[in-house]
N, CA, C and O of each residue as an XYZ file, in Angstrom:
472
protein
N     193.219     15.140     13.992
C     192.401     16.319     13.945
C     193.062     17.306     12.988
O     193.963     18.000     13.459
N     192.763     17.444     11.822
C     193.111     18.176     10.811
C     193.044     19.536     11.051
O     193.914     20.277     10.592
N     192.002     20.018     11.799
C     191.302     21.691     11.786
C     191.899     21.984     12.868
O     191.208     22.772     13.515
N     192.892     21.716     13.393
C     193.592     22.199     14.858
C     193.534     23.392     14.611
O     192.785     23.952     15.412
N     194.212     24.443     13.464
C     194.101     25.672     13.196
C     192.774     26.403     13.991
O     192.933     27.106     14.988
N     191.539     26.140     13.427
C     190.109     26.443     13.300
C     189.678     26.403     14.995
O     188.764     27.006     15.557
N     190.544     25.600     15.480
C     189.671     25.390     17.196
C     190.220     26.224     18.145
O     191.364     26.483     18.518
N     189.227     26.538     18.407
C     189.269     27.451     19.685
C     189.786     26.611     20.788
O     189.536     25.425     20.999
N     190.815     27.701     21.695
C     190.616     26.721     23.142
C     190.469     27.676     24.166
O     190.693     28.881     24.052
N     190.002     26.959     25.379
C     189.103     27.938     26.205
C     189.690     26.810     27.572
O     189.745     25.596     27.373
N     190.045     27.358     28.759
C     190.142     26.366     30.031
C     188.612     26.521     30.339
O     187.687     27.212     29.910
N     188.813     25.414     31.419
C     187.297     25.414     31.831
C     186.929     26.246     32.450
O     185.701     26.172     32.484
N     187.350     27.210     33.108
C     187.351     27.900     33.850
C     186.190     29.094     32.836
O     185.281     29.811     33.252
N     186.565     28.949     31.819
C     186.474     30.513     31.037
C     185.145     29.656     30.034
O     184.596     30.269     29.118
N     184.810     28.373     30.336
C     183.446     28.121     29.602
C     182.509     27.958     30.723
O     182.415     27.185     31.676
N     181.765     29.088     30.213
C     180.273     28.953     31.161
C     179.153     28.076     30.458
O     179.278     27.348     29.472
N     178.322     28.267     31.022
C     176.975     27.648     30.768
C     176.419     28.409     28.832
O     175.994     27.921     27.784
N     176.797     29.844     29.365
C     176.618     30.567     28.290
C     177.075     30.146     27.328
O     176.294     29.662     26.509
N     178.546     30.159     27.028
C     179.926     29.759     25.706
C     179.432     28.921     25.156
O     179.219     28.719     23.961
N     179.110     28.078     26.541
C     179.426     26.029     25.576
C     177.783     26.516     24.854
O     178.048     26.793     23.684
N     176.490     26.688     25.048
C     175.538     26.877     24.231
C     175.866     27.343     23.257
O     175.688     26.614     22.282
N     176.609     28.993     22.925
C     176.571     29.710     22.023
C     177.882     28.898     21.126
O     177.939     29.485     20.045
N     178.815     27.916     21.162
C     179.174     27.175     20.741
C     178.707     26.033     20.109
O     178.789     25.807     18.902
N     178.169     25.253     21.031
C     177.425     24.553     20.609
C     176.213     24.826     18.964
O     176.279     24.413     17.806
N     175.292     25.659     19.668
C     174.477     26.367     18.454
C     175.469     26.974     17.157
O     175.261     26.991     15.944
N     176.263     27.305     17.719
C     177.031     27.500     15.953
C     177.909     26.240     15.520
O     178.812     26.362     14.693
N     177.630     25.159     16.057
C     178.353     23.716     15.751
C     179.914     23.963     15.520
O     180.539     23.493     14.570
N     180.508     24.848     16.626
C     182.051     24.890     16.484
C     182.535     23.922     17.091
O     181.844     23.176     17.785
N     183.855     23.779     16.916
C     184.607     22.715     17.036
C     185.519     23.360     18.298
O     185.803     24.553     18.187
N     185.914     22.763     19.288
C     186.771     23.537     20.266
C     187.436     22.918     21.231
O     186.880     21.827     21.355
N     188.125     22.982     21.823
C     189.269     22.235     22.980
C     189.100     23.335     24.469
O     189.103     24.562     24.574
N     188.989     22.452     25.267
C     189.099     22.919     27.210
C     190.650     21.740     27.025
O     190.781     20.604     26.569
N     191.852     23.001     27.808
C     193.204     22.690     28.194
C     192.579     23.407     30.040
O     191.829     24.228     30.568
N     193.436     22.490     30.280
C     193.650     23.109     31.647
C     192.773     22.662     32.625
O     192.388     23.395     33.536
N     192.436     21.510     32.494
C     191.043     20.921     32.942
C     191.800     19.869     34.181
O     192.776     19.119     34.169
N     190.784     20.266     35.211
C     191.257     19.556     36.351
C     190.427     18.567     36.741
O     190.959     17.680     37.409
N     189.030     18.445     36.468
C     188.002     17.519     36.396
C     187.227     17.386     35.333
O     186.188     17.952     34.998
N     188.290     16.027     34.537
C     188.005     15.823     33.156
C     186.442     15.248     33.113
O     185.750     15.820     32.270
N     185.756     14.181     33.905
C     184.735     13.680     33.931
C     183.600     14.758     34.600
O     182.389     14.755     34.379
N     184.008     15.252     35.075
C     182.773     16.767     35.362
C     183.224     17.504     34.160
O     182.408     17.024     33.373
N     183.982     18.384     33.387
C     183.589     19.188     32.091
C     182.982     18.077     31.200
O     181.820     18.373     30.918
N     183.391     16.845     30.635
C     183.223     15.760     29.635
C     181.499     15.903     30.026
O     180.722     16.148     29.104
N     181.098     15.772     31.116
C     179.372     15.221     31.734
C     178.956     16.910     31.355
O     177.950     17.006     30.652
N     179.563     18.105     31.711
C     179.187     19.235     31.156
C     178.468     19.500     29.870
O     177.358     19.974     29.627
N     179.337     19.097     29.201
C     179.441     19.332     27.731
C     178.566     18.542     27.093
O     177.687     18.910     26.315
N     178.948     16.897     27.607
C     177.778     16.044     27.018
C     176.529     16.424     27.140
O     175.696     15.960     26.361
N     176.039     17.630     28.455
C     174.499     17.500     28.626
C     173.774     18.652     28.028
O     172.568     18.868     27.910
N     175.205     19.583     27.555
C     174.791     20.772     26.577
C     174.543     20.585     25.103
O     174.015     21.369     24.313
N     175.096     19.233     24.875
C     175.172     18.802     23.300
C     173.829     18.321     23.199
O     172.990     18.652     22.362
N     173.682     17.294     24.384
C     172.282     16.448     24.268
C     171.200     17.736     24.324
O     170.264     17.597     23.537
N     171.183     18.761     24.995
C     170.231     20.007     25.175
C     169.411     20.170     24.292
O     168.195     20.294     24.438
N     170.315     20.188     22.835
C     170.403     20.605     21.963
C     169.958     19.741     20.525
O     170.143     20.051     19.349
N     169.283     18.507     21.139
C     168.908     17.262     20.317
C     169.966     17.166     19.406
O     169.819     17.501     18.231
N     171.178     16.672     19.922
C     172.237     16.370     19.331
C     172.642     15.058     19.832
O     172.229     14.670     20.925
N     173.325     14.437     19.199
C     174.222     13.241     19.533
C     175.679     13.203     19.407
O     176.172     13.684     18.387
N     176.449     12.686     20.325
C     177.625     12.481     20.817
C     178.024     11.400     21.145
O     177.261     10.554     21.612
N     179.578     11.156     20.934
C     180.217      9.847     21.195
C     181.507     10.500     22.143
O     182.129     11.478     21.730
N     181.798      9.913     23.317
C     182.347     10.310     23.681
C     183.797      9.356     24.042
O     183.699      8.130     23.981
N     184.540      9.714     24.251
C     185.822      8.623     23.843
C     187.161      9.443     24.772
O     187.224     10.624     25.114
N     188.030      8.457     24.978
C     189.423      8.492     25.559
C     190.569      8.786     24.524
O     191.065      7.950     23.769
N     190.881     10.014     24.608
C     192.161     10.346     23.088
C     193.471      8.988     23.436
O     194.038      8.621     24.465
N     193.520      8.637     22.251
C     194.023      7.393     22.158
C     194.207      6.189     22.280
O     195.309      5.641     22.320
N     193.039      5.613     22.356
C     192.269      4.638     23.057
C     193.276      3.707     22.021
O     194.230      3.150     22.563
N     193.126      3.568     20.869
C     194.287      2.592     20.101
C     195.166      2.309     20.557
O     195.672      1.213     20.314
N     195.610      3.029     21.253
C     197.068      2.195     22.091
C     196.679      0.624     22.334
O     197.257     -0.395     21.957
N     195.720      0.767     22.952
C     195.041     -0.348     23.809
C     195.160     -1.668     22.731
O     195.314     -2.820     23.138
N     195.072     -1.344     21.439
C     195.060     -2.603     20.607
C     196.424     -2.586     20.263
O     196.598     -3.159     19.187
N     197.547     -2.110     20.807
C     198.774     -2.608     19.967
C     199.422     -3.602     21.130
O     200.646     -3.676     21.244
N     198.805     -4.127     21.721
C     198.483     -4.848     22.908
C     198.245     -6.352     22.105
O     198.814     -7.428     22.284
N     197.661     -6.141     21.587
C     197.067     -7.257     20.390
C     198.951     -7.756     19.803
O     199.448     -8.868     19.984
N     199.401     -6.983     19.356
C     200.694     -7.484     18.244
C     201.667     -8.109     19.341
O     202.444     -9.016     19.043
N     201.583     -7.576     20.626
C     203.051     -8.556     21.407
C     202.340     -9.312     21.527
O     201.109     -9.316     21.529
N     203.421    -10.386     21.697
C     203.221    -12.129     21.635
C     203.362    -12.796     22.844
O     204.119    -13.749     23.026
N     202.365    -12.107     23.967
C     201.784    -12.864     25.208
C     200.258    -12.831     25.362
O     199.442    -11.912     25.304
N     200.152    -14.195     25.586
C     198.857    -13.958     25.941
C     197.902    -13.526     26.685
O     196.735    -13.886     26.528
N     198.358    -12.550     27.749
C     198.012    -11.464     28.029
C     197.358    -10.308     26.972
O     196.244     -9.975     26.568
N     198.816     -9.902     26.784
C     198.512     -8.847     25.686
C     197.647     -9.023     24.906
O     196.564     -8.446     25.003
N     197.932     -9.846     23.976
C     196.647    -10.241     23.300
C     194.834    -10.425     23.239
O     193.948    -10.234     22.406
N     194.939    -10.921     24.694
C     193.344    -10.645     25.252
C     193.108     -9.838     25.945
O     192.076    -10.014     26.592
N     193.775     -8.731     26.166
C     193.514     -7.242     26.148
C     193.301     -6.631     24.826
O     192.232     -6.045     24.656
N     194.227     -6.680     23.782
C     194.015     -5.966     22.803
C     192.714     -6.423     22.028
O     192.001     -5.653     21.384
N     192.506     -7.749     22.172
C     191.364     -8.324     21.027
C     189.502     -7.551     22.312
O     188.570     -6.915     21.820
N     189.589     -7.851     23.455
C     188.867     -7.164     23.831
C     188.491     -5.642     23.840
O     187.363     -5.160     23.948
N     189.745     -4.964     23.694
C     189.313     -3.272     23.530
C     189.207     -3.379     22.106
O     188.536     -2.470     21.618
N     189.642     -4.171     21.329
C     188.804     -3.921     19.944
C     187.275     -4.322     19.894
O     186.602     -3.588     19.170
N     186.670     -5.240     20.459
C     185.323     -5.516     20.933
C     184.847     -4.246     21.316
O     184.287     -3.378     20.647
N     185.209     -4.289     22.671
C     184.552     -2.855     22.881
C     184.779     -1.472     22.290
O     183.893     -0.668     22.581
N     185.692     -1.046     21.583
C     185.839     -0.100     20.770
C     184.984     -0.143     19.644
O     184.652      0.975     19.251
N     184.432     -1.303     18.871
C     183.694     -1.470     17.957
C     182.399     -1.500     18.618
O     181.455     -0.860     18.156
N     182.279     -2.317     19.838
C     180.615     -1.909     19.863
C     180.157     -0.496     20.573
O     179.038     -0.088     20.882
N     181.519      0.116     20.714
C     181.211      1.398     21.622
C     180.625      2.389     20.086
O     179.624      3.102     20.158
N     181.578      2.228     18.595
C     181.314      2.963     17.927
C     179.857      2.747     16.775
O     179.374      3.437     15.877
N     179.439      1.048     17.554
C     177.874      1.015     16.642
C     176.995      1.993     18.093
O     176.491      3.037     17.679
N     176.915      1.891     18.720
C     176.670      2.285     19.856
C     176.070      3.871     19.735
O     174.949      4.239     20.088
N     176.993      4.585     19.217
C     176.897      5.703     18.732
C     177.579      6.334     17.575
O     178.572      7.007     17.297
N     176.155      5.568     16.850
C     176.671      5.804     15.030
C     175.969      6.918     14.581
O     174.759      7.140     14.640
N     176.881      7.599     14.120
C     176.982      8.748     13.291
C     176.883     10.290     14.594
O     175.912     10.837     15.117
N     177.830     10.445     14.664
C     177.701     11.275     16.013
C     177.320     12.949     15.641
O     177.550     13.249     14.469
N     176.831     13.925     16.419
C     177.176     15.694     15.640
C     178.341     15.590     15.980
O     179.214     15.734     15.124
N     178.835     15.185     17.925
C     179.848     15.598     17.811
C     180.205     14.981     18.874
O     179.615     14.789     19.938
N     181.790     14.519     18.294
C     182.701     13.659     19.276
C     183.726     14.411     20.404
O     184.541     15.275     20.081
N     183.532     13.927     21.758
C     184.532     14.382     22.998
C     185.538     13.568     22.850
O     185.336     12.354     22.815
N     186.687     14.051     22.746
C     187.904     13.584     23.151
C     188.578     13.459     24.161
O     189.655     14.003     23.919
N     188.573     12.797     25.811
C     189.150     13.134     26.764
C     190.475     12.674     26.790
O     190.728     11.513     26.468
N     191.273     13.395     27.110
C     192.598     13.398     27.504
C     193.229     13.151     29.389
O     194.253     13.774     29.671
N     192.704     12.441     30.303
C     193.214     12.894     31.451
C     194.849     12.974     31.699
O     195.407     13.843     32.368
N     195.364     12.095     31.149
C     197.455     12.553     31.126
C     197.488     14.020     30.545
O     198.366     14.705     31.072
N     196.783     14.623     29.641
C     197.011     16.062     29.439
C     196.219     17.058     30.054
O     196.343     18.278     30.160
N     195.238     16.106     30.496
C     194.206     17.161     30.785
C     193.433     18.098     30.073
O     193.418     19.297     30.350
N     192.451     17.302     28.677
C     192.431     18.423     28.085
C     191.116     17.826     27.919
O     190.742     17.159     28.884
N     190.167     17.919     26.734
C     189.098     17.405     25.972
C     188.802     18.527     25.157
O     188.875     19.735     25.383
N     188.397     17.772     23.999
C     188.513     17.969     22.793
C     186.799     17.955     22.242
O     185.948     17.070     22.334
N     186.757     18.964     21.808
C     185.162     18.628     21.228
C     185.042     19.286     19.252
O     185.223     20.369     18.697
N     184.596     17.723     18.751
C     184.577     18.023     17.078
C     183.383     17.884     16.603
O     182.772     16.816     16.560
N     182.960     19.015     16.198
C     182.021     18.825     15.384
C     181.971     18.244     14.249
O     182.640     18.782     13.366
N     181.120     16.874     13.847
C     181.360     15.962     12.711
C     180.668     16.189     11.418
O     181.176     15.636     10.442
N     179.603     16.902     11.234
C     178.641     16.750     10.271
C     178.616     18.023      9.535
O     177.529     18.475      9.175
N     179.848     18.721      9.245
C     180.297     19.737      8.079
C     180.411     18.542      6.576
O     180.737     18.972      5.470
């Protein structure tokens, strides 16, 4: 995320119904820290984006880990990593060309929302 500068962050606490719209409508880019129910703000947000005849992809920050799973040399590992590349690829035809991508974080607790189509 290049524009870290540019993003706002807000806990959830302090985004209402109001923010995330008036956010949303100006297609900003912004981060919720402090988030204690990552899958209730993530379902939040997603249904303010969709509101808004927008599209979204929504995703796990760092989901790549999952394929370096692929390079150790058990076969385990390996058919873990070659499967989350499956599903990582059909997750991203899935939802091609997004406005704007969620990033959830639950080890930090955060999510991340980028607006894509500047």
């Amino acid at each position: 995320m290049a524009k870290d500068i540019d993003v706002q962050k807000f806990t959830s606490d302090e985004l209402s119904e109001g923010k995330l719209s008036e956010l949303i409508s100006a297609r900003k880019s912004f981060k919720v820290v402090a988030v204690k129910d990552v899958s209730f703000t993530v379902n939040k947000i997603e249904g303010a984006i969709e509101k808004k005849d927008l599209r979204c992809r929504v995703y796990t920050e760092y989901r790549s880990a999952a394929l370096a799973g692929a390079v150790i040399p058990t076969g385990v590992t390996q058919v873990a990593g070659l499967f989350s590349a499956v599903g990582i690829a059909a997750h991203n035809l899935a939802t091609f060309n997004p406005d704007y991508e969620i990033a959830k974080n639950k080890v930090n607790g955060t999510v991340t929302v980028i607006y894509k189509k500047e």
